[in-house]
Backbone as CSV, one residue per row, in Angstrom:
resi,resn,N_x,N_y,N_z,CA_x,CA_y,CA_z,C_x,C_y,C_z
1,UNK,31.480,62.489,96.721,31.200,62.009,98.079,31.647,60.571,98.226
2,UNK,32.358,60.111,99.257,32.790,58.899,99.328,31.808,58.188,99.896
3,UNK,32.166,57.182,99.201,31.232,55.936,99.942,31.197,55.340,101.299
4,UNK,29.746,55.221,101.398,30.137,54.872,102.761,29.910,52.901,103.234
5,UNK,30.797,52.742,104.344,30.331,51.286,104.467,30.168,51.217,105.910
6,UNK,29.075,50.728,106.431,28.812,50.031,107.528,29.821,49.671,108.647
7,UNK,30.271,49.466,109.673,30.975,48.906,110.627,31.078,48.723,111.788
8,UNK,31.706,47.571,112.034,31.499,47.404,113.960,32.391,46.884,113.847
9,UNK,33.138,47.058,115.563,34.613,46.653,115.912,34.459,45.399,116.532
10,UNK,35.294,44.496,116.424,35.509,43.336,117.027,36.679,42.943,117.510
11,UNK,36.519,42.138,118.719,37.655,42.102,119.836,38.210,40.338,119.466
12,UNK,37.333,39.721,118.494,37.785,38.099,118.270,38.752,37.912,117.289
13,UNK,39.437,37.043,117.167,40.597,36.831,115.542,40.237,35.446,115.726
14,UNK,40.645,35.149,114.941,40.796,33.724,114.269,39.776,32.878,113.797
15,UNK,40.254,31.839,113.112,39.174,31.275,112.124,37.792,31.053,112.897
16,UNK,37.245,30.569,113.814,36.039,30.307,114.134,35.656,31.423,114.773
17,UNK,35.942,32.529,114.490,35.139,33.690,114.421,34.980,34.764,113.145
18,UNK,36.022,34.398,112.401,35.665,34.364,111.042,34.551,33.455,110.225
19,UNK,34.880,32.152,110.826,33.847,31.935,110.206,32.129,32.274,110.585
20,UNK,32.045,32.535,111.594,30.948,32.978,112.354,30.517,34.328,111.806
21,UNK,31.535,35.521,111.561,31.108,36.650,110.478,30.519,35.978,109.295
22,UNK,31.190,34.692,108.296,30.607,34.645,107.665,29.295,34.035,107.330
23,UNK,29.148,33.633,108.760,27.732,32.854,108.358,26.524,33.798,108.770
24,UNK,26.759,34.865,109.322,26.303,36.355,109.145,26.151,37.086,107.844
25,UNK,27.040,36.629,107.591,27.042,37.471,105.594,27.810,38.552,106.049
26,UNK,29.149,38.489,106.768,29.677,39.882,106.942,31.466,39.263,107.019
27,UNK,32.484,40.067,106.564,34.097,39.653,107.151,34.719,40.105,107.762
28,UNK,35.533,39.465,108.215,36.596,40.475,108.737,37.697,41.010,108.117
29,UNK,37.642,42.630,108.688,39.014,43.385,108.312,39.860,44.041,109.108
30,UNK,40.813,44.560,108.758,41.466,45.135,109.686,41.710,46.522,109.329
31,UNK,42.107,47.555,109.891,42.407,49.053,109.828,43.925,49.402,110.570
32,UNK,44.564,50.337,109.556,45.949,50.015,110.294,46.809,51.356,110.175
33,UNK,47.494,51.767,110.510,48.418,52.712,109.890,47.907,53.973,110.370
34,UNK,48.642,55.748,110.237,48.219,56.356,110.442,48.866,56.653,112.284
35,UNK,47.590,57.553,112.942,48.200,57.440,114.433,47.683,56.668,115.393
36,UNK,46.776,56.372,114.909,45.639,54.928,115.802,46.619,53.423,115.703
37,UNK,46.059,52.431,116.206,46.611,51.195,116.479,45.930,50.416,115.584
38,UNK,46.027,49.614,114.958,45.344,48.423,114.223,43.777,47.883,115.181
39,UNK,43.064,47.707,114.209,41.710,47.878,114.783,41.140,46.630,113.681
40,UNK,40.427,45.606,114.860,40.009,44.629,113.844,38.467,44.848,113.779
41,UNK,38.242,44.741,112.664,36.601,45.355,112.658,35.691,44.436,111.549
42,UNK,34.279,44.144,111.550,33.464,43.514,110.825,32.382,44.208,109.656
43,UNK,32.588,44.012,108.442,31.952,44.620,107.592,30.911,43.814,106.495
44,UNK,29.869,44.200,106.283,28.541,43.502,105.011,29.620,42.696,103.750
45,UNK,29.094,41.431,103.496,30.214,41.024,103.268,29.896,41.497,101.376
46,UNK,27.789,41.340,101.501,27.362,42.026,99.931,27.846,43.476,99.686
47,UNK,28.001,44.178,100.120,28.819,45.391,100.057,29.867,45.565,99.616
48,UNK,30.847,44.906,100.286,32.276,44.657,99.459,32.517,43.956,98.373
49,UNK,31.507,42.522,98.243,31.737,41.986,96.840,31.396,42.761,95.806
50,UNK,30.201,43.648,96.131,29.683,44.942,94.973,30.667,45.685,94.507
51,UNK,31.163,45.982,95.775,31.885,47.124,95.454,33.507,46.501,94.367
52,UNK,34.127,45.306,95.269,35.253,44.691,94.360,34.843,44.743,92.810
53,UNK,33.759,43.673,92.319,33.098,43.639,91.378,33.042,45.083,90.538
54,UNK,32.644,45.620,91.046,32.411,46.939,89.712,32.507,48.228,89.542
55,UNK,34.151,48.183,90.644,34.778,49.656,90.795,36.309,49.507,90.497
56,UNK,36.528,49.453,89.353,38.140,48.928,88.991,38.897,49.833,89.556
57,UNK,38.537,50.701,90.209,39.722,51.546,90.970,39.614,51.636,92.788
58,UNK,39.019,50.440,93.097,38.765,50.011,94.304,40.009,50.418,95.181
59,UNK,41.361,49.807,94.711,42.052,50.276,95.737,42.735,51.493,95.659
60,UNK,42.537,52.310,94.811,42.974,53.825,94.690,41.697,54.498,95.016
61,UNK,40.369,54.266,96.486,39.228,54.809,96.464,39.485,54.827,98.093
62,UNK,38.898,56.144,98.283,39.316,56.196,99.750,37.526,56.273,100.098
63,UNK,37.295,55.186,101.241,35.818,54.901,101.687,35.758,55.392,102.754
64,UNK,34.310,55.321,103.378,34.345,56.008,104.769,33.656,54.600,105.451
65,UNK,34.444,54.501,107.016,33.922,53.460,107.688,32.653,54.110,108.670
66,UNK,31.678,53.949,108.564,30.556,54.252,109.800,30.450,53.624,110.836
67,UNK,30.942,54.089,111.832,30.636,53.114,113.242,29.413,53.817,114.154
68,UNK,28.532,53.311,113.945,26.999,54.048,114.224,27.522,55.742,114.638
69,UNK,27.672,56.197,113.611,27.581,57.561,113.506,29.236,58.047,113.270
70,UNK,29.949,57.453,113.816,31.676,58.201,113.776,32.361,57.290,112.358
71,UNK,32.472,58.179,112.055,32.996,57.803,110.304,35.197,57.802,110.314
72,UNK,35.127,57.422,109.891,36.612,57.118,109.548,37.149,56.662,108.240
73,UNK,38.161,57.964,107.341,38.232,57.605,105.902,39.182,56.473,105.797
74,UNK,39.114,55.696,104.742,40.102,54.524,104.847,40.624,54.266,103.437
75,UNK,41.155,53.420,103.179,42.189,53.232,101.858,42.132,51.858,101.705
76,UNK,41.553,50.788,100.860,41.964,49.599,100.968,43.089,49.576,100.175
77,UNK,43.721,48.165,100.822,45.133,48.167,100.710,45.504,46.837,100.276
78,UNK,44.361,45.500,100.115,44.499,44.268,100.011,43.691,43.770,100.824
79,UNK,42.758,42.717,99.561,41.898,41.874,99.786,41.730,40.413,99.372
80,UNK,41.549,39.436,100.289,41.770,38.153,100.267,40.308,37.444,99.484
81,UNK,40.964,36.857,98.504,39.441,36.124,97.867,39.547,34.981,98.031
82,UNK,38.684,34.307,97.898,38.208,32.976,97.955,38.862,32.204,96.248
83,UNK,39.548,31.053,96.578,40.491,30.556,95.216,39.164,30.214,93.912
84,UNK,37.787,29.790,94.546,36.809,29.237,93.836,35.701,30.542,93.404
85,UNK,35.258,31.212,94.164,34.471,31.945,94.458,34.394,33.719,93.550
86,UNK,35.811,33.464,94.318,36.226,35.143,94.537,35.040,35.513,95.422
87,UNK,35.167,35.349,96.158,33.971,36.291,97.340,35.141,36.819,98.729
88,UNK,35.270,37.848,98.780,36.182,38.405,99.774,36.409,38.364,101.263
89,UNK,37.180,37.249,101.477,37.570,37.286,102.578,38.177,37.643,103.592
90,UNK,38.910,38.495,103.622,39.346,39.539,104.466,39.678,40.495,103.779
91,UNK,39.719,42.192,104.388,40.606,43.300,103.608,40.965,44.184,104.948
92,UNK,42.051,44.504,104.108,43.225,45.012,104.977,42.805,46.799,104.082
93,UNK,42.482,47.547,105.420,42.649,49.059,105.103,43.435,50.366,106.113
94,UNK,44.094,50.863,104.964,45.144,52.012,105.697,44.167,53.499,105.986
95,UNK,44.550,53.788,107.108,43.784,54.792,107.539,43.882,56.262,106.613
96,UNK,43.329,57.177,106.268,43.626,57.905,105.102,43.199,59.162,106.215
97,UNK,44.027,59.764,106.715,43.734,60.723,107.676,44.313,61.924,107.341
98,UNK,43.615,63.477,106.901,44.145,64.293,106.358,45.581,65.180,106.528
99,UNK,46.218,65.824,105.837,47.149,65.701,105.941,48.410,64.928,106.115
100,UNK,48.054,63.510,105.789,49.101,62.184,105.672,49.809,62.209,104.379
101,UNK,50.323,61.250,103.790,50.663,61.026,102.821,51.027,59.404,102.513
102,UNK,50.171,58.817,101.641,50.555,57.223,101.349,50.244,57.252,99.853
103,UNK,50.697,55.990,99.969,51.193,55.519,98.388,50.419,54.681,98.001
104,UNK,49.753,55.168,96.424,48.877,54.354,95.974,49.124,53.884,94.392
105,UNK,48.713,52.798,94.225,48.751,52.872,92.710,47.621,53.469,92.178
106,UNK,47.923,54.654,90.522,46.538,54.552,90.178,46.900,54.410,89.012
107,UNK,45.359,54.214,88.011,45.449,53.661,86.627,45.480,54.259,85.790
108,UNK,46.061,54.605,84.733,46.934,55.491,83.678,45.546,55.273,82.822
109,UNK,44.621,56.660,81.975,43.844,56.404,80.699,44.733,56.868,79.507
110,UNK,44.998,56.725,78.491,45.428,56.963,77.386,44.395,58.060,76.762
111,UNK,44.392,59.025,75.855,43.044,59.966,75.583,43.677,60.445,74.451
112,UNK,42.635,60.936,73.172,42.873,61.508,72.209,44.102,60.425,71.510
113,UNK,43.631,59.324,70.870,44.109,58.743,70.308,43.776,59.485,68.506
114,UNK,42.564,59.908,69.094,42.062,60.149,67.282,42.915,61.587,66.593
115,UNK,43.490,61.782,67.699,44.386,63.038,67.309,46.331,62.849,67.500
116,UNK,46.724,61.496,67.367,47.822,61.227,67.421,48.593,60.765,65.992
117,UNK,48.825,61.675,65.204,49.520,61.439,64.215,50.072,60.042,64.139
118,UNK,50.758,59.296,64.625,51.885,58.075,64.881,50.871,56.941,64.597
119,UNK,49.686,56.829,65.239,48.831,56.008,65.749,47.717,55.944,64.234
120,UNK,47.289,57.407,63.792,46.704,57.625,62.208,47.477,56.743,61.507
121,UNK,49.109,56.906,61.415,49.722,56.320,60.320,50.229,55.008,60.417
122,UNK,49.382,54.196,61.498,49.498,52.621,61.120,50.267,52.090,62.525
123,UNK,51.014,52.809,63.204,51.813,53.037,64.787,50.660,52.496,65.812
124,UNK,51.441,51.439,66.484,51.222,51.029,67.744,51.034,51.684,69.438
125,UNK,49.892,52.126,69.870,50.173,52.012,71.180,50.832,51.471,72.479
126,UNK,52.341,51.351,72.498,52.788,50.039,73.242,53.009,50.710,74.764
127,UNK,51.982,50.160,75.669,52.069,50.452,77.058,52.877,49.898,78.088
128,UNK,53.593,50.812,78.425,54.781,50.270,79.517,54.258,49.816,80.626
129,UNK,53.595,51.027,81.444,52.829,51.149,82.844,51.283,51.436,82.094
130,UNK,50.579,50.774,83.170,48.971,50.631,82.940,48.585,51.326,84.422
131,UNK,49.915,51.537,84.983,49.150,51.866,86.335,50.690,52.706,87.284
132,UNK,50.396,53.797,87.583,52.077,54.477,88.234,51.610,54.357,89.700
133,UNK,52.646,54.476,90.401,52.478,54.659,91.786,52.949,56.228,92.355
134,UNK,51.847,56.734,93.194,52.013,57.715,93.789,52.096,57.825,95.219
135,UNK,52.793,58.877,95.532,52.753,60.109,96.765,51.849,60.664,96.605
136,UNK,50.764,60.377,97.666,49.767,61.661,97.494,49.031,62.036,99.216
137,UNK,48.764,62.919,98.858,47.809,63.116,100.063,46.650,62.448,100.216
138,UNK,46.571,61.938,101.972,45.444,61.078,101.928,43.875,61.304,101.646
139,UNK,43.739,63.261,101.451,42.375,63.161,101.096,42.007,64.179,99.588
140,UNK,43.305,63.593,98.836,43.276,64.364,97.434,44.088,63.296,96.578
141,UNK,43.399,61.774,96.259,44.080,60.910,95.579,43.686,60.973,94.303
142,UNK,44.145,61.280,93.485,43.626,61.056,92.108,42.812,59.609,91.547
143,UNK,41.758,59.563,90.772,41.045,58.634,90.253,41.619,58.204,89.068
144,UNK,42.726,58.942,88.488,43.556,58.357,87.256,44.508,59.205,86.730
145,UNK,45.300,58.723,86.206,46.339,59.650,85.411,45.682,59.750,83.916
146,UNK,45.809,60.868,83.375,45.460,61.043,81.671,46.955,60.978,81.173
147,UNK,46.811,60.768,80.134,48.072,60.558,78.872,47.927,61.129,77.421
148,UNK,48.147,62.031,77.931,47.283,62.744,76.226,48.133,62.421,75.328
149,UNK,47.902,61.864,74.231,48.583,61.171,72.957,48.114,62.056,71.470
150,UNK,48.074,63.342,71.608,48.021,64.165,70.705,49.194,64.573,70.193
151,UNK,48.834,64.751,69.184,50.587,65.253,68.114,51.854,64.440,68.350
152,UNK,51.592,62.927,69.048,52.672,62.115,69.031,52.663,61.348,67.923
153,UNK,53.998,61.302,67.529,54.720,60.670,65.912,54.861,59.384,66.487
154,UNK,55.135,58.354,65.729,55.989,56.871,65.592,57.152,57.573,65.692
155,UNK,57.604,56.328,67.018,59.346,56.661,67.683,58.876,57.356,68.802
156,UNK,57.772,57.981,69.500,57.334,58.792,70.265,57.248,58.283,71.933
157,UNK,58.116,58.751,72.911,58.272,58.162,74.083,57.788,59.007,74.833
158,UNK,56.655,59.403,75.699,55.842,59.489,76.860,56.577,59.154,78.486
159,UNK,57.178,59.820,79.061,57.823,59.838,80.677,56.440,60.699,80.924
160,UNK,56.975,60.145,82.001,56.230,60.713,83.841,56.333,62.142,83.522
161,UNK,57.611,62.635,83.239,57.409,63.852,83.393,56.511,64.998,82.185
162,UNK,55.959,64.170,81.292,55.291,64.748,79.951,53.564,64.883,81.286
163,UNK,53.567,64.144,82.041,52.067,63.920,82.294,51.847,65.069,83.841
164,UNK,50.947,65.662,83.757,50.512,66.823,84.769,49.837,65.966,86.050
165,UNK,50.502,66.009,86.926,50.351,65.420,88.233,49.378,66.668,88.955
166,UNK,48.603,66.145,90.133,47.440,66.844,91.056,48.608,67.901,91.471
167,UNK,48.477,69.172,92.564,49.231,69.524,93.145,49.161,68.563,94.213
168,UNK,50.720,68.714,94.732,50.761,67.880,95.901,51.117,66.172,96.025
169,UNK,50.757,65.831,94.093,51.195,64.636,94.154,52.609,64.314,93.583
170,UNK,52.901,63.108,93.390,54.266,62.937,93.139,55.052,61.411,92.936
171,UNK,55.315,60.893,91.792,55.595,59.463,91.609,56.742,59.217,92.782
172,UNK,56.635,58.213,93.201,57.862,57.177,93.860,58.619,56.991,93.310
173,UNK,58.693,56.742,92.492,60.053,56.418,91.789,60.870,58.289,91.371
174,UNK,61.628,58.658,91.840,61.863,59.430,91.753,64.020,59.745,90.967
175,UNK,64.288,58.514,91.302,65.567,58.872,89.999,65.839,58.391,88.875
176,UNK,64.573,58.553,87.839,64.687,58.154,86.398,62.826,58.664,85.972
177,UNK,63.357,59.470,85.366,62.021,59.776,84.466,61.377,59.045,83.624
178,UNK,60.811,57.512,84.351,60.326,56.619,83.710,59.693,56.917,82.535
179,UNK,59.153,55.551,81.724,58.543,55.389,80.115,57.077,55.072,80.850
180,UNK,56.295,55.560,80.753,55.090,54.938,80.915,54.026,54.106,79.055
181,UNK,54.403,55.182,77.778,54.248,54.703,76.998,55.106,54.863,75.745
182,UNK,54.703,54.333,74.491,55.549,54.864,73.477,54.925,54.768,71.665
183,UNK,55.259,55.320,70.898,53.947,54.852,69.521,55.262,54.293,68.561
184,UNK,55.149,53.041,68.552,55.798,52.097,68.131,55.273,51.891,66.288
185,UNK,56.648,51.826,65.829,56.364,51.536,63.790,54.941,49.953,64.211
186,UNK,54.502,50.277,62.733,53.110,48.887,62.629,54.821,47.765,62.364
187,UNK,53.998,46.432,62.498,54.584,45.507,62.386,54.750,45.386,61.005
188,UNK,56.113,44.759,60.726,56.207,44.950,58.595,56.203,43.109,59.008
189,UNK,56.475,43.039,57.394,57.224,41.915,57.128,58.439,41.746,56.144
190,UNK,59.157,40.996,57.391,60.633,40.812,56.781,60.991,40.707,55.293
191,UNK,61.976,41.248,55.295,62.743,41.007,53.760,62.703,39.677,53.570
192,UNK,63.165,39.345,54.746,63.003,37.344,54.645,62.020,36.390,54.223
193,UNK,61.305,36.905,54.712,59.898,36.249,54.630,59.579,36.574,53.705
194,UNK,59.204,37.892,53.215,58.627,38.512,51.611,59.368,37.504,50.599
195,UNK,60.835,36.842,50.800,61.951,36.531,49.919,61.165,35.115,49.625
196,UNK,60.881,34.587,51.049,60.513,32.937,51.114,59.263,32.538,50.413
197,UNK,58.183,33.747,50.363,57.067,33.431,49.692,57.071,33.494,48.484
198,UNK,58.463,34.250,47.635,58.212,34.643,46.066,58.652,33.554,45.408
199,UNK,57.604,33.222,44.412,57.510,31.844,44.035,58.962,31.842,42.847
200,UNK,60.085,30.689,42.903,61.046,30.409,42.218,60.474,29.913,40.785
201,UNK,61.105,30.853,39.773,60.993,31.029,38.306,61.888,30.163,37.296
C-alpha cells in the first residue's frame, strides 16, 4: 500500500510565500507531467524529512497525494535541501498515472554472495552500476533489481541482460548490453615489489 501524504493546492510562488509554508512547518512542491498541467501544491514539511531520511528508495516510490479525500499517485523526481540542514525544501513530483510509462532509477541488490565460487576464492565484487535506469510502468515500478552472484567464477561479467526484469519493464539504455558488475582476481603483489623487499645477500 502506498503511502500516503497530506495536501493542499496553492495558487502563491515565490519566496515570501515559501517562506510563510515554512513557518507553518509545511513546503512547497510542485506536480507535473502526465495529462494534467503543473500544479503547485503545499505539503507537512515532518513528513517528508521522515520520509527522505529513512527510505533509500524514496525516489523510485510512487506516493499518494490526499487532497481532502481525492488522492493522486505521484513519483518524486527531485528534492531541494537545505546546504546546512538538509531539511527539504522544495520537491518536484511526476504524476504516475496508470498506464504511463516513466523513467526511474532503481537500486541494484547483489544476493547469494555465499554461493559465488569467484568471491569464495579470494575475488572481488567490483560494481559498475549501483543503480540502472528503467522504463517502467507508472503503477508497477520495481523496488530493486536482484543480481544473483551464484556460480560466478573470477573473470565473471554480469550485463543487464543476465538479470530478470518485471514484465513490462525495460532498461534505457538500449544499444549495448551494459556491465552492471564483475568478480575481479584479489589484489596480488607485484613481482616488483616482492623483488624490492627481499633482503640483498
Amino acid at each position: 500500500m502506498a503511502t500516503i501524504f497530506l495536501a493542499e493546492k496553492r495558487e502563491r510562488s515565490g519566496k515570501g510565500p515559501a517562506r510563510q509554508l515554512r513557518r507553518e512547518h509545511k513546503i512547497p512542491a510542485i506536480v507535473y507531467g502526465g495529462h494534467g498541467e503543473p500544479m503547485r501544491i503545499a505539503m507537512p514539511l515532518k513528513e517528508i524529512k521522515r520520509e527522505l531520511a529513512t527510505n533509500p528508495r524514496f525516489y523510485s516510490t510512487v506516493f499518494e497525494l490526499d487532497f481532502d479525500g481525492e488522492r493522486l499517485k505521484v513519483l518524486p523526481r527531485e528534492a531541494q535541501l537545505h546546504p546546512v540542514s538538509d531539511d527539504p525544501l522544495h520537491v518536484d513530483f511526476l504524476r504516475a498515472e496508470a498506464g504511463s510509462f516513466i523513467h526511474v532509477e532503481v537500486p541494484v541488490r547483489f544476493v547469494h554472495e555465499d554461493q559465488c565460487p569467484g568471491i569464495k576464492r579470494g575475488g572481488v565484487l567490483n560494481v559498475v552500476r549501483r543503480t540502472v535506469e528503467l522504463a517502467c510502468p507508472a503503477d508497477a515500478i520495481p523496488g530493486e533489481l536482484l543480481v544473483d552472484l551464484t556460480g560466478r567464477e573470477i573473470h565473471d561479467s554480469i550485463h543487464i541482460s543476465h538479470v530478470t526484469l518485471p514484465e513490462g519493464v525495460r532498461p534505457t539504455i538500449t544499444d549495448r548490453d551494459f556491465t552492471i558488475c564483475s568478480i575481479v582476481p584479489p589484489t596480488v603483489v607485484t613481482e616488483a615489489m616482492a623483488t624490492a623487499e627481499t633482503p640483498v645477500t
